[in-house]
N, CA, C and O of each residue as an XYZ file, in Angstrom:
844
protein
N     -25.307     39.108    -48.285
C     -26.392     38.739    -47.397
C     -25.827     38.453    -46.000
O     -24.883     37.667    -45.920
N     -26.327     39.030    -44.876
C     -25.734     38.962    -43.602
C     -26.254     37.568    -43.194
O     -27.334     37.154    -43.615
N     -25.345     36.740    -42.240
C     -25.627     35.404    -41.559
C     -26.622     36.161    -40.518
O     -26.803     37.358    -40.297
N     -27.362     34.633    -39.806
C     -28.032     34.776    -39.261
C     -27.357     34.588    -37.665
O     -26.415     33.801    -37.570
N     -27.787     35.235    -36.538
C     -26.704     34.748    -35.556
C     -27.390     33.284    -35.044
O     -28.372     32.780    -35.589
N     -26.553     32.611    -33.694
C     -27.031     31.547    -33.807
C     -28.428     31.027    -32.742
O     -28.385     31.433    -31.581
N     -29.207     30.455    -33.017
C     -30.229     30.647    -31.794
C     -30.056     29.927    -30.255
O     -29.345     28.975    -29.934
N     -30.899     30.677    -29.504
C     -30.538     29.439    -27.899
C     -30.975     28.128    -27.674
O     -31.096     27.691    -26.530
N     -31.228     27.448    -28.697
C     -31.595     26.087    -28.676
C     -30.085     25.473    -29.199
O     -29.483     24.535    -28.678
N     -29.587     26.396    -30.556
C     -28.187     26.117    -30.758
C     -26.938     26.374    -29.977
O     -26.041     25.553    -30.173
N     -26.751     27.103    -29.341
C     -26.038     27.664    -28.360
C     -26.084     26.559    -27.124
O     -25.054     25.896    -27.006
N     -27.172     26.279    -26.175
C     -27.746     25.339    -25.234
C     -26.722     23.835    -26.131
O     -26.270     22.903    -25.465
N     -26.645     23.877    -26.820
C     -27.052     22.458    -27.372
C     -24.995     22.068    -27.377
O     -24.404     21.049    -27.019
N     -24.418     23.464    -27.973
C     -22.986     23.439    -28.090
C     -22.096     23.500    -26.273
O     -20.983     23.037    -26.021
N     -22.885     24.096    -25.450
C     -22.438     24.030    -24.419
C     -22.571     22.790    -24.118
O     -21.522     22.249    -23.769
N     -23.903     21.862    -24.136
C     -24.007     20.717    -23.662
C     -23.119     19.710    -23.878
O     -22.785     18.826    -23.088
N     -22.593     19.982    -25.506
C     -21.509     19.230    -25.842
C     -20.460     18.937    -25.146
O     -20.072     17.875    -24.660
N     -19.749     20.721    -25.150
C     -18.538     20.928    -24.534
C     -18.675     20.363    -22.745
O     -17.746     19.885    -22.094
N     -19.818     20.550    -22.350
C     -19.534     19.870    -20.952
C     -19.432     18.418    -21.198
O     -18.467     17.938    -20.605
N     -20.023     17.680    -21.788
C     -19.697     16.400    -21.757
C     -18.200     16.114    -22.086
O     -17.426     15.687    -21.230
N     -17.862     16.354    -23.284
C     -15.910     16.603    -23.616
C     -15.371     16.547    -21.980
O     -14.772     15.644    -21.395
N     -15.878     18.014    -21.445
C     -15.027     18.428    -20.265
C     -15.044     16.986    -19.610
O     -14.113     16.219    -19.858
N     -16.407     16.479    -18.518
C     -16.125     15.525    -17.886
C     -15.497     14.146    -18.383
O     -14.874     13.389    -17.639
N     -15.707     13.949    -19.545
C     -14.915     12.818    -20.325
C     -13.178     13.355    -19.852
O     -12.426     12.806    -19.047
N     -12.966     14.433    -20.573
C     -11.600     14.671    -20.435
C     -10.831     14.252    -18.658
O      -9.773     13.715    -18.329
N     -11.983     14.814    -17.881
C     -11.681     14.832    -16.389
C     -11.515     13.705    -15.504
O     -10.749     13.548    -14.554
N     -12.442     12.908    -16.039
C     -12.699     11.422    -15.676
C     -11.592     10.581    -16.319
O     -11.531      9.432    -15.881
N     -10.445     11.007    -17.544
C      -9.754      9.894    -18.132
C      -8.232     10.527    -17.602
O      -7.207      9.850    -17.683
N      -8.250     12.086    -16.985
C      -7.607     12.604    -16.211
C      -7.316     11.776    -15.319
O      -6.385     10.971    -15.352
N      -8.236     11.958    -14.325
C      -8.247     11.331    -12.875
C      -7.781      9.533    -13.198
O      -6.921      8.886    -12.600
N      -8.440      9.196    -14.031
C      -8.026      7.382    -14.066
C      -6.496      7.150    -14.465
O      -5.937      6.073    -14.258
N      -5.518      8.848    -15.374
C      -4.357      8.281    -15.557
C      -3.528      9.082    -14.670
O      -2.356      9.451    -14.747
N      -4.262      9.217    -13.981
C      -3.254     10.091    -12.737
C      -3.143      9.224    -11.330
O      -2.355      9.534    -10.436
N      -4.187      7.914    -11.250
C      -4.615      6.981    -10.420
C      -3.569      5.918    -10.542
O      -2.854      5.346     -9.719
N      -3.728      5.833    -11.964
C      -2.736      4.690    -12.197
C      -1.521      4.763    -11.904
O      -0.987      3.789    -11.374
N      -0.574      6.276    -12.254
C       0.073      6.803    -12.034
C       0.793      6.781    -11.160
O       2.008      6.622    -11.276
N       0.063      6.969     -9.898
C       0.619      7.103     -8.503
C       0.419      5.952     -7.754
O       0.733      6.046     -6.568
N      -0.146      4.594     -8.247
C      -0.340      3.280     -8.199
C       0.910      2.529     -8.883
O       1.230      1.341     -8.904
N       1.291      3.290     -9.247
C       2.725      2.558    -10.399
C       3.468      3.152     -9.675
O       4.379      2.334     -9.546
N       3.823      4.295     -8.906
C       5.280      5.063     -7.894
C       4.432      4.342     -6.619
O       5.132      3.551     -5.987
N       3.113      4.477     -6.160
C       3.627      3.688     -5.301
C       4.045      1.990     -4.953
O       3.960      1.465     -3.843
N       4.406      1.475     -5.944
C       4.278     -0.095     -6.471
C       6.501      0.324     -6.127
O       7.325     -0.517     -5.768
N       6.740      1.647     -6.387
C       8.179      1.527     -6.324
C       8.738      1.798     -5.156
O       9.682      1.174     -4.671
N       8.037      2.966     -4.548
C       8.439      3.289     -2.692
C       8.266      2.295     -2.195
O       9.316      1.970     -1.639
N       7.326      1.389     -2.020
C       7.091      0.388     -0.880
C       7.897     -0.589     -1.453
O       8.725     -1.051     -0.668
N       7.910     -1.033     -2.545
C       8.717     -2.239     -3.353
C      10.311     -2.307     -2.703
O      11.003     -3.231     -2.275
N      10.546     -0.623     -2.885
C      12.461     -0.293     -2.808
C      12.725     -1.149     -1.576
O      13.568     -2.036     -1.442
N      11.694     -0.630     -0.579
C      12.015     -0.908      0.542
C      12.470     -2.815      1.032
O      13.405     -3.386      1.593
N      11.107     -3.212      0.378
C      10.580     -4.680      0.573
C      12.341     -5.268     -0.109
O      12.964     -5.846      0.782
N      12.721     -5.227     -0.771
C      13.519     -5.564     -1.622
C      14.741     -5.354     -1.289
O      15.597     -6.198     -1.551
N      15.050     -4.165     -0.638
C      16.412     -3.456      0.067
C      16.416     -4.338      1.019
O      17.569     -4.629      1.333
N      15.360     -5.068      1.807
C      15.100     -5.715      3.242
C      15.840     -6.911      2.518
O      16.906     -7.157      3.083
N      15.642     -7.537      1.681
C      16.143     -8.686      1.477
C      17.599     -8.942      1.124
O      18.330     -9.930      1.198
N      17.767     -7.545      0.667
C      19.400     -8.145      0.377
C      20.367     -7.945      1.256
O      21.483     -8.465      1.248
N      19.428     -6.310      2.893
C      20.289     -6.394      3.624
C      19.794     -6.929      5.003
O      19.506     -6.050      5.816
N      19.634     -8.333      5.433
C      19.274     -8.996      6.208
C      20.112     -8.973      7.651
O      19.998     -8.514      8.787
N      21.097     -9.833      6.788
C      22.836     -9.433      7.588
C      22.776     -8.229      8.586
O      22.710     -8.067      9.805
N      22.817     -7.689      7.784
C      22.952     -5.910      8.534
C      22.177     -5.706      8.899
O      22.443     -5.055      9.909
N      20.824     -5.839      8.765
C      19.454     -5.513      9.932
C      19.861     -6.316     11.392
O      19.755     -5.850     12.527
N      20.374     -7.706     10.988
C      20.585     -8.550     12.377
C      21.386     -8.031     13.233
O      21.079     -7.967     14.423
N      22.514     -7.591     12.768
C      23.632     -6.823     13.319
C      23.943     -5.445     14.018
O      24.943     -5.033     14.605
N      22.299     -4.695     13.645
C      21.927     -3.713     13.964
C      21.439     -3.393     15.378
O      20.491     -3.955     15.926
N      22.435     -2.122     16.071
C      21.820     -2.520     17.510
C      20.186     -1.107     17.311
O      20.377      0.092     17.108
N      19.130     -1.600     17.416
C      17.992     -0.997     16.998
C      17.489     -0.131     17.996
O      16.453      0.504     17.799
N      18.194     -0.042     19.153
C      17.946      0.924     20.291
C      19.041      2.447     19.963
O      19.064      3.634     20.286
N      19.679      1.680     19.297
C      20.669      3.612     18.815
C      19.865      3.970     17.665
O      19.535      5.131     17.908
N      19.457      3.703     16.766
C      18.330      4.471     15.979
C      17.137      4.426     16.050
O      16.801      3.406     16.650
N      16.137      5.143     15.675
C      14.972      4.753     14.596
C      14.766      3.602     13.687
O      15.812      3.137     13.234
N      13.893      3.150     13.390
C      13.379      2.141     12.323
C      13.540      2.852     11.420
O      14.576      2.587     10.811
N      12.674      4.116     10.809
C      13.232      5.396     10.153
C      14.771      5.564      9.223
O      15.142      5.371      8.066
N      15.436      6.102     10.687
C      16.824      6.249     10.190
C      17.333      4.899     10.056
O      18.379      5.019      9.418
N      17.171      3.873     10.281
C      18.060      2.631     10.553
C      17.679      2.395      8.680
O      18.669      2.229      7.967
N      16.370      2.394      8.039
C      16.164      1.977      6.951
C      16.452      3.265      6.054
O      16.190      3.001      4.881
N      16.881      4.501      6.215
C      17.799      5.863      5.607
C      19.130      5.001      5.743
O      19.608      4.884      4.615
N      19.748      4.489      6.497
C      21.142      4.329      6.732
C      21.285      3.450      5.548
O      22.433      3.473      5.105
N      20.588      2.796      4.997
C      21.128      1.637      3.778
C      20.466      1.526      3.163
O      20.193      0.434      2.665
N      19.691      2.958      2.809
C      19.126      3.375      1.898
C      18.284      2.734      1.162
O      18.215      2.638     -0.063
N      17.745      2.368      1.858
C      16.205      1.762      1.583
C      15.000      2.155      1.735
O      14.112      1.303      1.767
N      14.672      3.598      1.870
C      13.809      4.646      1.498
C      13.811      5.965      0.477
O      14.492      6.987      0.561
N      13.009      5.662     -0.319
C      13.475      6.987     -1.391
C      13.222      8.323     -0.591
O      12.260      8.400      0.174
N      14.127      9.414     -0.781
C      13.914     10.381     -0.289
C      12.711     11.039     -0.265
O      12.227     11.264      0.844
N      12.009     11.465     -1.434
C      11.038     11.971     -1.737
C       9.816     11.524     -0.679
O       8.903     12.350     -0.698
N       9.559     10.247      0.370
C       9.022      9.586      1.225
C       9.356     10.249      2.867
O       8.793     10.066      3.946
N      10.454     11.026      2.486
C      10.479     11.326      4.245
C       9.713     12.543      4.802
O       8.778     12.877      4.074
N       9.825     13.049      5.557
C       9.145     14.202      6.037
C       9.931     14.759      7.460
O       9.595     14.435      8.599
N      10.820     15.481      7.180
C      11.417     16.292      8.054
C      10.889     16.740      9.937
O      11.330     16.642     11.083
N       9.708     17.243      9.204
C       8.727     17.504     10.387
C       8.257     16.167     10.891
O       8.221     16.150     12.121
N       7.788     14.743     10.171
C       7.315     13.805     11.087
C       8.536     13.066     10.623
O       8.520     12.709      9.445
N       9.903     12.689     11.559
C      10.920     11.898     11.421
C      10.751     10.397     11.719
O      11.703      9.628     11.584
N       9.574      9.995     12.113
C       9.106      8.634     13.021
C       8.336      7.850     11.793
O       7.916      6.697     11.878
N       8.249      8.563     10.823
C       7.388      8.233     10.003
C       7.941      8.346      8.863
O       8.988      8.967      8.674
N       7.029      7.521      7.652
C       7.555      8.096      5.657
C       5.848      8.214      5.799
O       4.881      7.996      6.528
N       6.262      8.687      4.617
C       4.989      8.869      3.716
C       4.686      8.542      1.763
O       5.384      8.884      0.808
N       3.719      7.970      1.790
C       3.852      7.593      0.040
C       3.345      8.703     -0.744
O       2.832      9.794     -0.495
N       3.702      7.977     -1.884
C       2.368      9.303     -3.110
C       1.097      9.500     -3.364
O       0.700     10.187     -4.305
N       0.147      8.741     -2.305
C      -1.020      9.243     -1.722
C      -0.634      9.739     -0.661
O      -1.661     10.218     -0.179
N       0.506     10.010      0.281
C      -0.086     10.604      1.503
C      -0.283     10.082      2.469
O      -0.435     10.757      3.487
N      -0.367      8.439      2.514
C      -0.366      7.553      3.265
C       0.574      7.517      4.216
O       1.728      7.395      3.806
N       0.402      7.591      5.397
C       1.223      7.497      6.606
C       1.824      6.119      6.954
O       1.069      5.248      7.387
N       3.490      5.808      6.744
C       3.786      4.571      6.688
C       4.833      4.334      8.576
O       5.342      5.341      9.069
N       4.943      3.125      9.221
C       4.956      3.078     10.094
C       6.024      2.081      9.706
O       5.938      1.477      8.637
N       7.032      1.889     10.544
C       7.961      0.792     10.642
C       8.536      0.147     11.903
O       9.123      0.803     12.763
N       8.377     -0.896     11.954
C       8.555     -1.446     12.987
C       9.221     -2.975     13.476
O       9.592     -3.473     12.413
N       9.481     -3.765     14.386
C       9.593     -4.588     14.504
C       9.766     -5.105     15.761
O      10.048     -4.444     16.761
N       9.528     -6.756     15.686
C       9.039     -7.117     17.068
C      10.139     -8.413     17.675
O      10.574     -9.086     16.740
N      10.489     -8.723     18.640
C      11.635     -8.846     19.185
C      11.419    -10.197     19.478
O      12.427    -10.902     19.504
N      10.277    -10.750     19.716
C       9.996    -12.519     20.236
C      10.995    -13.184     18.879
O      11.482    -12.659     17.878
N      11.001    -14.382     19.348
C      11.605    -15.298     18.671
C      11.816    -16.675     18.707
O      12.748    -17.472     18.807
N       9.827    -16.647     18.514
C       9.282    -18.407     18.860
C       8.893    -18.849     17.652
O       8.903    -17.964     16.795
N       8.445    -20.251     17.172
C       8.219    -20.639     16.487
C       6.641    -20.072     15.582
O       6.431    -20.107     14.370
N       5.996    -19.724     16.366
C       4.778    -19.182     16.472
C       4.668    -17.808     15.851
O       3.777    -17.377     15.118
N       6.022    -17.065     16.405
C       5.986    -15.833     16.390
C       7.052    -15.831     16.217
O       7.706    -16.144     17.212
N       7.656    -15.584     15.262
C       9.374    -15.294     14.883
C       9.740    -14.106     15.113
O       8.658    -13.567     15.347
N      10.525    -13.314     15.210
C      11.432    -11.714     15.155
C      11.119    -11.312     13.732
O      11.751    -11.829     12.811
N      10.399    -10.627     13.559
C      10.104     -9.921     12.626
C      10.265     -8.320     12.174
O      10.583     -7.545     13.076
N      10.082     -7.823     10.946
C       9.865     -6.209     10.616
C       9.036     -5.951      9.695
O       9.228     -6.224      8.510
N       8.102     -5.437     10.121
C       7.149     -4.870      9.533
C       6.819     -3.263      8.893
O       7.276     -2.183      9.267
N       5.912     -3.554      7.866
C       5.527     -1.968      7.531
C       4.025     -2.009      7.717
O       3.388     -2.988      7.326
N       3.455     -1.004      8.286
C       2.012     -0.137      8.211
C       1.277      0.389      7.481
O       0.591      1.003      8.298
N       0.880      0.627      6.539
C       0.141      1.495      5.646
C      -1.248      1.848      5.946
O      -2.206      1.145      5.627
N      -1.330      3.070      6.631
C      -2.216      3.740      6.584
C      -3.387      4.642      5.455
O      -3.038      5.651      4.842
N      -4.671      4.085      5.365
C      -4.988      4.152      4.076
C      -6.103      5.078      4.383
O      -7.130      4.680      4.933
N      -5.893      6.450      3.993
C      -7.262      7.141      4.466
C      -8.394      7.247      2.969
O      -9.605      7.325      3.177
N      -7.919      7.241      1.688
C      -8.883      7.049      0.623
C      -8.513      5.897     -0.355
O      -7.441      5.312     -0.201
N      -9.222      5.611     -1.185
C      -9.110      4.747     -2.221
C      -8.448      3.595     -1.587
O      -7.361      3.243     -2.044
N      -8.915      3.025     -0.687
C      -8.478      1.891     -0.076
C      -8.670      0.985     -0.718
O      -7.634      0.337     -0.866
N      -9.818      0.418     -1.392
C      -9.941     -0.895     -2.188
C      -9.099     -0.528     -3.432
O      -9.179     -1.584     -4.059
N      -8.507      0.120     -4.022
C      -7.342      0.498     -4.516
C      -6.473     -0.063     -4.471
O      -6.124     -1.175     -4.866
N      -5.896      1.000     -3.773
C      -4.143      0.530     -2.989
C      -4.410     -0.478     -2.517
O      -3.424     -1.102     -2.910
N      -5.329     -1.630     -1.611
C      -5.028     -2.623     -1.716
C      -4.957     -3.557     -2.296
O      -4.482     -4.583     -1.810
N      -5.502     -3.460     -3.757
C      -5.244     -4.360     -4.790
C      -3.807     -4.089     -4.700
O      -2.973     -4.856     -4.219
N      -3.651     -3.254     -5.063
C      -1.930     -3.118     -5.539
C      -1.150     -3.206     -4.484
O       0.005     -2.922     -4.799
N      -1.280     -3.507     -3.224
C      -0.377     -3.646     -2.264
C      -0.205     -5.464     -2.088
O       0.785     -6.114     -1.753
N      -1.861     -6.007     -2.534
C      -1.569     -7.533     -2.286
C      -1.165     -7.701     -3.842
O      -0.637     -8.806     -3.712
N      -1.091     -7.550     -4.571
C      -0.176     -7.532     -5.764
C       1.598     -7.229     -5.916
O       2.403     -7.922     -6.539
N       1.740     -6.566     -5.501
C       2.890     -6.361     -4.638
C       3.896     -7.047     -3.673
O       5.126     -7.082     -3.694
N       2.861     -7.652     -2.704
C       3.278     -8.525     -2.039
C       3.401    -10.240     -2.791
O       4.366    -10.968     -2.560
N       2.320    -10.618     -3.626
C       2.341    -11.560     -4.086
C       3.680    -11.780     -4.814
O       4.311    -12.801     -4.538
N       4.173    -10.907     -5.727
C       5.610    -10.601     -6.428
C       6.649    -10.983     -5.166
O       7.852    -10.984     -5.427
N       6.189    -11.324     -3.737
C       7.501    -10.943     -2.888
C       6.977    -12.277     -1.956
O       7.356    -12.504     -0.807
N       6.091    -13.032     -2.674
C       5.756    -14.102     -1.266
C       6.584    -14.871     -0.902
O       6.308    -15.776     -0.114
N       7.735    -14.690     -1.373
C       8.863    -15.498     -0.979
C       9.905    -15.243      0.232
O      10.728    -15.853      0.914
N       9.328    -13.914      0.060
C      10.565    -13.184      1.647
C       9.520    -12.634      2.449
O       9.965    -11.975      3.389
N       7.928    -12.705      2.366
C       7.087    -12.369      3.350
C       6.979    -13.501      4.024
O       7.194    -14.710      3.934
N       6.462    -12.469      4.919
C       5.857    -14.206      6.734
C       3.963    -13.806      6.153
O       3.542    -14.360      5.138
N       3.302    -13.098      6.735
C       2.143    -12.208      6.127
C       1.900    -11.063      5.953
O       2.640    -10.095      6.126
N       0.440    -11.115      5.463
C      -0.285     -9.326      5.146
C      -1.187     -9.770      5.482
O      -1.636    -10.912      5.386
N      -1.738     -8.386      6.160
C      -2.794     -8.205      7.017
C      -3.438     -6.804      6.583
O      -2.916     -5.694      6.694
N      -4.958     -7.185      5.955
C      -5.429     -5.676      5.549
C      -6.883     -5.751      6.231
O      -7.713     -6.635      6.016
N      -7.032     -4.648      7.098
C      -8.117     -4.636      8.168
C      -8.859     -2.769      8.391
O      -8.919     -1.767      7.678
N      -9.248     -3.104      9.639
C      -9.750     -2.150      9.986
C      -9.594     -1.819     11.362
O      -9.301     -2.741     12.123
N      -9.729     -0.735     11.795
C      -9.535     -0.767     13.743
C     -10.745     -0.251     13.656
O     -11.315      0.408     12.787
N     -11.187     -0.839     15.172
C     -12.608     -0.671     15.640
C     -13.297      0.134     16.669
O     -12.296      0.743     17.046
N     -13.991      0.472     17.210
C     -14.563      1.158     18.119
C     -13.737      1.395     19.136
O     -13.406      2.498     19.570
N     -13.219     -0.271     19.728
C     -12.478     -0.517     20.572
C     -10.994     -0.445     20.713
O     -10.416     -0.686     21.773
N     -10.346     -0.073     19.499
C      -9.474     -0.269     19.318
C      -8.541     -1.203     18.945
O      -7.321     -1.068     18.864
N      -9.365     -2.356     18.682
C      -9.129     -3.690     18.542
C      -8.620     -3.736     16.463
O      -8.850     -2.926     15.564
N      -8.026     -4.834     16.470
C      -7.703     -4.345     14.658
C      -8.596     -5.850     14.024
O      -8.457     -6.998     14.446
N      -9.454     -5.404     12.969
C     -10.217     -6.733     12.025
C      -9.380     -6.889     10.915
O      -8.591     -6.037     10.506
N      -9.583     -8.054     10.413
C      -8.247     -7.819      9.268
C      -8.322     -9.821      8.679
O      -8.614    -10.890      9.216
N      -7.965     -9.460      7.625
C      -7.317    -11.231      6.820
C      -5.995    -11.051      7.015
O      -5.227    -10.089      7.004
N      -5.906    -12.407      7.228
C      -4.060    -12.697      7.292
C      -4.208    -13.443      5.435
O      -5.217    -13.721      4.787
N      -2.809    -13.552      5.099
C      -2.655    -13.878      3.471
C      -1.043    -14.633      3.694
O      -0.182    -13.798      3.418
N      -0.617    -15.574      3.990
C       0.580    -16.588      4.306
C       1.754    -16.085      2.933
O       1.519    -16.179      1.728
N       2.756    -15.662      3.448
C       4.135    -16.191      1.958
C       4.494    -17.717      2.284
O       4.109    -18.539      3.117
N       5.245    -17.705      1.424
C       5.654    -19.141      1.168
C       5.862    -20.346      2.067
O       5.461    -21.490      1.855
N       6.637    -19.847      3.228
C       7.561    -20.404      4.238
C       6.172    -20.723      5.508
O       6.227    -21.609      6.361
N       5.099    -19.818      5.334
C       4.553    -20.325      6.695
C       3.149    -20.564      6.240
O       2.276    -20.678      7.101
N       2.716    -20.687      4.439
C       1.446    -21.212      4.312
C       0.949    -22.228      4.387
O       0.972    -22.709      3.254
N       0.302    -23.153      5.331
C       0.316    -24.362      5.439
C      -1.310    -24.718      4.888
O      -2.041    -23.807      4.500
N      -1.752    -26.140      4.911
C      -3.095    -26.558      4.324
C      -4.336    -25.679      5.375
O      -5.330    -25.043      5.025
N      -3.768    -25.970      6.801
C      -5.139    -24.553      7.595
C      -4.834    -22.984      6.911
O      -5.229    -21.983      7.508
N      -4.165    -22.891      5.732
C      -4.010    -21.152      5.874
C      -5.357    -21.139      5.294
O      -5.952    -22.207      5.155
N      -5.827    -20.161      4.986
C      -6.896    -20.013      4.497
C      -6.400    -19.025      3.564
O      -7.415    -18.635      2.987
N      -5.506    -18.466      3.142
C      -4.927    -17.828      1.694
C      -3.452    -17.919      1.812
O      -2.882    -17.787      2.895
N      -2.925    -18.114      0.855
C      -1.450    -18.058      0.381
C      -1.298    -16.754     -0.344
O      -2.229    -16.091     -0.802
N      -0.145    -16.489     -0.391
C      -0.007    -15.288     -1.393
C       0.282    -15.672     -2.954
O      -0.108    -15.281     -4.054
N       1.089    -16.554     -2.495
C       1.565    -17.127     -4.146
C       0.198    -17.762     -5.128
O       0.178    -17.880     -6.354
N      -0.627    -18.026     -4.380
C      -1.979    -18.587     -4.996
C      -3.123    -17.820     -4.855
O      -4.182    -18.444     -4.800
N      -3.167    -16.323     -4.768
C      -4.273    -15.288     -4.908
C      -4.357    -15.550     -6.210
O      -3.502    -16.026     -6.956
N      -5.546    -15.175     -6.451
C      -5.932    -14.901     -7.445
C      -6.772    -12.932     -7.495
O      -7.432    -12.420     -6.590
N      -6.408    -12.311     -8.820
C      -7.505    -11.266     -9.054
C      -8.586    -11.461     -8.013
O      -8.653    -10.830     -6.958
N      -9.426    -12.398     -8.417
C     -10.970    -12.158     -7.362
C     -10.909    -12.134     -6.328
O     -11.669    -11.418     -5.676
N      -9.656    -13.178     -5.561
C      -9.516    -13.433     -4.003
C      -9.207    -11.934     -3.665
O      -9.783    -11.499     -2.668
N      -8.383    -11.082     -4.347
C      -7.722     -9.975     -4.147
C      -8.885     -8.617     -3.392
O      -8.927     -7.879     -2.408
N      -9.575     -8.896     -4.454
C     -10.841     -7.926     -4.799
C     -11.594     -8.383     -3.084
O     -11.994     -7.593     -2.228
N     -11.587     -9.304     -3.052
C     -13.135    -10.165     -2.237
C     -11.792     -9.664     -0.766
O     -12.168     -8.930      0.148
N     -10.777    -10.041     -0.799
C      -9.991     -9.459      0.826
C      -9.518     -7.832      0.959
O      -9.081     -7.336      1.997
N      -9.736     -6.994     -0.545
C     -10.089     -5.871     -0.171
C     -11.333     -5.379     -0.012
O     -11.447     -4.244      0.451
N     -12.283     -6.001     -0.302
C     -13.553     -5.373      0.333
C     -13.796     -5.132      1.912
O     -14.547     -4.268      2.362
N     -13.097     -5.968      2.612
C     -13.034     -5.838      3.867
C     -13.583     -4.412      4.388
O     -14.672     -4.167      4.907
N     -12.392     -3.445      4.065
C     -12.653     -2.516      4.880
C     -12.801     -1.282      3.304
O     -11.884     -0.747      2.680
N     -14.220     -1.187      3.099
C     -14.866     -0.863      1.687
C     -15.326      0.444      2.024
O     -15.591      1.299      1.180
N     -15.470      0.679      3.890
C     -16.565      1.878      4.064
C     -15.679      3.068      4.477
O     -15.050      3.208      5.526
N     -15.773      3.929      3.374
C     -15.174      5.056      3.667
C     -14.485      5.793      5.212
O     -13.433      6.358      5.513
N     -15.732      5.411      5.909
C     -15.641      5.959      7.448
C     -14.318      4.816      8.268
O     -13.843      4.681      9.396
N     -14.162      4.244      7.043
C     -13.266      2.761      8.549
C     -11.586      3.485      8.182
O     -11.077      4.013      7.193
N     -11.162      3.176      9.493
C      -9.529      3.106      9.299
C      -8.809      2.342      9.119
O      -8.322      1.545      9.920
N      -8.596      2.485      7.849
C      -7.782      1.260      7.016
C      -6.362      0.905      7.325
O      -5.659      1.909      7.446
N      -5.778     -0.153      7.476
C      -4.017      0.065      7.090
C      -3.901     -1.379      6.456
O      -4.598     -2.289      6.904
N      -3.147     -1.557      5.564
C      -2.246     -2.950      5.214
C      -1.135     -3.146      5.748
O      -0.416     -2.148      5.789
N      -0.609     -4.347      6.300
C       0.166     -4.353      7.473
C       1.470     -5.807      6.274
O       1.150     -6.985      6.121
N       2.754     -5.181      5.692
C       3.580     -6.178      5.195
C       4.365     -6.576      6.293
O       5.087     -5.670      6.710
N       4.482     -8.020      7.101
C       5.299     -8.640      8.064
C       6.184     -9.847      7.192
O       5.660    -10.612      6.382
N       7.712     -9.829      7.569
C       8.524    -10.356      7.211
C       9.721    -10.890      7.758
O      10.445     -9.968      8.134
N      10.231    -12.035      7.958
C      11.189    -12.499      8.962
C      12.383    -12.068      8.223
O      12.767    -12.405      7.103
N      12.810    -11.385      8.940
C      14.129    -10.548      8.636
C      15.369    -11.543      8.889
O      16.250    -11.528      8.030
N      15.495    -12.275      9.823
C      16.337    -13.555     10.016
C      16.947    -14.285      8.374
O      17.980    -14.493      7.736
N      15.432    -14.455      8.319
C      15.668    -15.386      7.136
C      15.336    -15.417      5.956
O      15.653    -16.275      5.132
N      14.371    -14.055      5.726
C      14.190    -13.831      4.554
C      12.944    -14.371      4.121
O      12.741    -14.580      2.925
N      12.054    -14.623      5.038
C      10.910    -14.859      4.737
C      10.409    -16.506      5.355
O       9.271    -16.924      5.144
């Protein structure tokens, strides 16, 4: 006895399946490929934060007008390779793509200490990466001065929370790092939530002293 073939209510019904599978599959894709590159970048920016601390000495000693910030942090290898970019030498870059900036500033008042800083330029998944960047930093509030995660404005002007490490959080701070919590985290990345804004998280750290 020959089968019957199958009808288009059955057919309709098996595709419908298989698309749901698909986006399930796609959607648990994308969330472990998120995490993923949330965990390497937890190690590029980390190497760095961390390399800063053990070579302090040698940053001080450094005359910073014969190099780059760049090359000066290549020289003692405190950038993973995979972060540089040949064509933009002024710059790294992470495993989003994020355009990272390095810098530092030369005063050396009480107010304003001599510091070195990093930039992070955040063009997607910003409330993201900044969980994991003030997570990050919290692990390090001991050799940070602050973080600053904002927005630049019309004017050019930058909006932003400051978040204190250890050494300069006093009873006016209005956040510590060592005492975030999850929600505080969430509630100072909403800041800059709207796709259209230009994001960066800004890690500042007294290189003198280690925080």
């Amino acid at each position: 006895m020959r089968e019957k073939g199958r009808s288009m209510v059955e057919m309709l019904g098996v595709l419908a399946i298989i698309g749901i599978l698909s986006v399930g599959a796609v959607s648990g894709y994308s969330k472990a490929m998120m995490k993923y590159k949330l965990n390497r970048q937890t190690e590029q920016i980390g190497s760095i934060l961390d390399y800063v601390t053990l070579y302090n000495d040698e940053l001080d000693r450094e005359n910073f007008t014969s190099l780059s910030l760049v090359q000066l942090f290549q020289k003692i290898g405190a950038i993973p390779q995979e972060m540089i970019k040949p064509e933009h030498p002024g710059y790294i870059y992470d495993i989003f793509d994020n355009q990272i900036g390095i810098y530092h500033n030369i005063e050396d008042t009480p107010i304003r200490p001599q510091y070195f800083g990093l930039t992070i330029y955040i063009d997607k998944n910003a409330a993201d990466i900044c969980l994991n960047l003030f997570q990050m930093a919290k692990l390090r509030s001991s050799m940070l001065w602050v973080t600053q995660f904002g927005k630049s404005t019309e004017d050019g002007n930058a909006q932003g929370n400051r978040v204190y490490g250890d050494n300069y959080c006093t009873r006016t701070s209005s956040y510590c790092l060592k005492n975030l919590t999850l929600s505080q985290m969430h509630d100072l990345c909403s800041y800059c939530s709207d796709s259209t804004d230009t994001c960066r998280f800004m890690f500042l750290w007294n290189y003198k002293t280690g925080g």
